[in-house]
N, C-alpha and C positions, 0 to 999 in steps of 0.2 A: 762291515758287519760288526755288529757290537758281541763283545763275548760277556757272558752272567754268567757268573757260578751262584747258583738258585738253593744249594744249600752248605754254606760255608759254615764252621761252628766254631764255637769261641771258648777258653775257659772260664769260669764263673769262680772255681775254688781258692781264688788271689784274692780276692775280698772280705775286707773286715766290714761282714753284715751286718753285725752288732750295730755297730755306728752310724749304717744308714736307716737302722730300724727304729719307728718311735718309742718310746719312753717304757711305754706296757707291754712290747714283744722282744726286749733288750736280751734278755735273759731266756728266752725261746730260740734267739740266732743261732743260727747251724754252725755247728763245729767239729772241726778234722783230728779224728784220733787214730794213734796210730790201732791197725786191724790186727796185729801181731806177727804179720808176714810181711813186715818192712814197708808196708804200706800205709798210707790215710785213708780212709772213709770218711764221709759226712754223715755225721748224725746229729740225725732233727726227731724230737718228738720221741728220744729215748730209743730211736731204729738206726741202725745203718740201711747206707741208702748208695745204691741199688740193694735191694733184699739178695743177701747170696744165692737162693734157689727159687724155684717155685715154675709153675706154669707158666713156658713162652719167653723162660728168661735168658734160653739160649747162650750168650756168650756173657752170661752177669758175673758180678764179682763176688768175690775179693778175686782182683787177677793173679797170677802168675808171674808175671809180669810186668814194670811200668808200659803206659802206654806212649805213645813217642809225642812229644807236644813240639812245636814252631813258639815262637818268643814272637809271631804273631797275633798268636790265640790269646795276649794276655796284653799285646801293644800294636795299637792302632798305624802306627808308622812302619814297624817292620812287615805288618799284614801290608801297606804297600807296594812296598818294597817287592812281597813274596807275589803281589798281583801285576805288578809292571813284568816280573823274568815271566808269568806264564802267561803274558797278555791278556791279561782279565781285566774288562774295563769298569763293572760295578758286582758286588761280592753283596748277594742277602746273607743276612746272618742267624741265625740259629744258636742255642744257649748251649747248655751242658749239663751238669749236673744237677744248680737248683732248679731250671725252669723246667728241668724232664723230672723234678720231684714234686715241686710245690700246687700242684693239682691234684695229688694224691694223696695232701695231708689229712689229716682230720680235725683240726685247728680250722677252720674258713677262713678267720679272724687272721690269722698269723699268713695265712696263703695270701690272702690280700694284700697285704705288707709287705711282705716278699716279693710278689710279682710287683709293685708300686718299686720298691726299690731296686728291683734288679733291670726292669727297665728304664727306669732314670740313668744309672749306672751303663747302660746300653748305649740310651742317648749322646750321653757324655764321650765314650769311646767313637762311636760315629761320627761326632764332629770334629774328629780329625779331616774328613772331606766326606762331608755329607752326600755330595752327587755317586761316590762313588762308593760307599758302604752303605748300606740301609739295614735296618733293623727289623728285628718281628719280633713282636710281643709276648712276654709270658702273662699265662692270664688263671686266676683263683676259682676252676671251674665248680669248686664247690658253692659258689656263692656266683647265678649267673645275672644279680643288679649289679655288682662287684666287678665282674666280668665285662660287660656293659663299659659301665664307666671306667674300665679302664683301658678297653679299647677307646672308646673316643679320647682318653686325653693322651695315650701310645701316639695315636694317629695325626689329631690337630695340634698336638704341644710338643710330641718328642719327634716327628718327622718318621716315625713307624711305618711300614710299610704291609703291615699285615700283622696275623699274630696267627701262634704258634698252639694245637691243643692235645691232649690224649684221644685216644680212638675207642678208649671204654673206661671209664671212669666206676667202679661200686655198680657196675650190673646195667650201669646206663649208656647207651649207645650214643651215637652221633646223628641218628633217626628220631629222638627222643624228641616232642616240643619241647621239653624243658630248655633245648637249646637256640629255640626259634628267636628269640628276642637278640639272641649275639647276632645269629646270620642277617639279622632283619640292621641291626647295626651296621656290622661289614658291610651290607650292600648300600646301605645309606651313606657311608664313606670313601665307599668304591675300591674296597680293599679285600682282599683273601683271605683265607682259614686255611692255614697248614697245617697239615693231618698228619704229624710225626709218630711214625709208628713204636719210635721208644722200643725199650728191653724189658719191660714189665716192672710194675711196682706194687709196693702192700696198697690192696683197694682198688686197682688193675691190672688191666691186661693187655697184651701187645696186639697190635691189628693180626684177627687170626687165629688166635690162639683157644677159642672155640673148637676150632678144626686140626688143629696141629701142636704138638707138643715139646717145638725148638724153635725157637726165635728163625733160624736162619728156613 
């Protein structure tokens, strides 16, 4: 029997974004300052990101806390290593903090960017052994021709295995046709849409949070 861990997650805030962003969004790249309680936040777009409060954000920051990370989540050989001691034979992967932000900018332009680089940067870590790590895509739902073609080159060029979306974006659902041209993609590639319910962000909300007023 094959074992899958179906949602493994990775950290994203070890990368100098700057440098893998083009020319015109150099100076937009997110960056970690400290929050004043001994901790980083990323701020993009003149916000910290997660929003400390708000509707559905349940267990959001600034923590308490560090949160405990594996020197997996940042190197593809010790995720291994951590997948052979628990007999995991293929690990999908999931992002962290830019690709549960960058669907809720309000830049489209700059989300674009972001999800193009941090999936290249995805790809890149997966080719440590491609059969056995796969990737899902972060994708610029504000912009869904954007969105589009970036699942198809996630898919045929990065070895993607799927991509990854919010569950209410600025009042729009996942019902909406506006999203019909991605799913009409996906199926044309024969790949999935992961519906990450995220901790909420400015311009969303966590799946639910209509009806209930704590993330958990």
């Amino acid at each position: 029997m094959s074992i899958v861990d179906a949602d493994g997650h990775l950290e994203e805030n070890h990368i100098d974004w700057k440098a893998r962003l083009p020319e015109k969004y150099k100076s937009l790249a997110p960056e970690r300052r400290d929050s004043g309680n001994g901790q980083l936040r990323t701020i993009i777009e003149g916000k910290a990101w997660p929003r400390p409060s708000g509707l559905g954000i349940g267990v959001g920051g600034p923590y308490s806390r560090p949160h405990p990370r594996r020197a997996g989540m940042t190197d593809p050989h010790a995720r291994l290593v951590d997948m052979d001691s628990e007999k995991i034979d293929v690990a999908v992967l999931f992002g962290a903090g830019l690709s549960g932000t960058l669907p809720a900018l309000d830049d489209a332009g700059l989300a674009a960017a972001l999800a193009e680089a941090r999936n290249t940067w995805l790809a890149e870590y997966c080719a440590a052994n491609p059969k056995r790590i796969k990737g899902t895509a972060a994708l610029a739902q504000q912009d869904i021709d954007a969105s589009v073609k970036e699942l198809r080159r996630s898919v045929k060029e990065l070895g993607m295995v799927g991509a990854s979306i919010f569950p209410n974006i600025k009042g729009r659902h996942l019902g909406d046709p506006y999203y019909f041209p991605l799913y009409a993609e996906a199926e044309k590639l024969n790949v999935p849409i992961c519906v990450h319910m995220f901790l909420g962000r400015y311009g969303s909300d966590a799946t639910g949070t209509e009806r209930v007023d704590k993330f958990f």
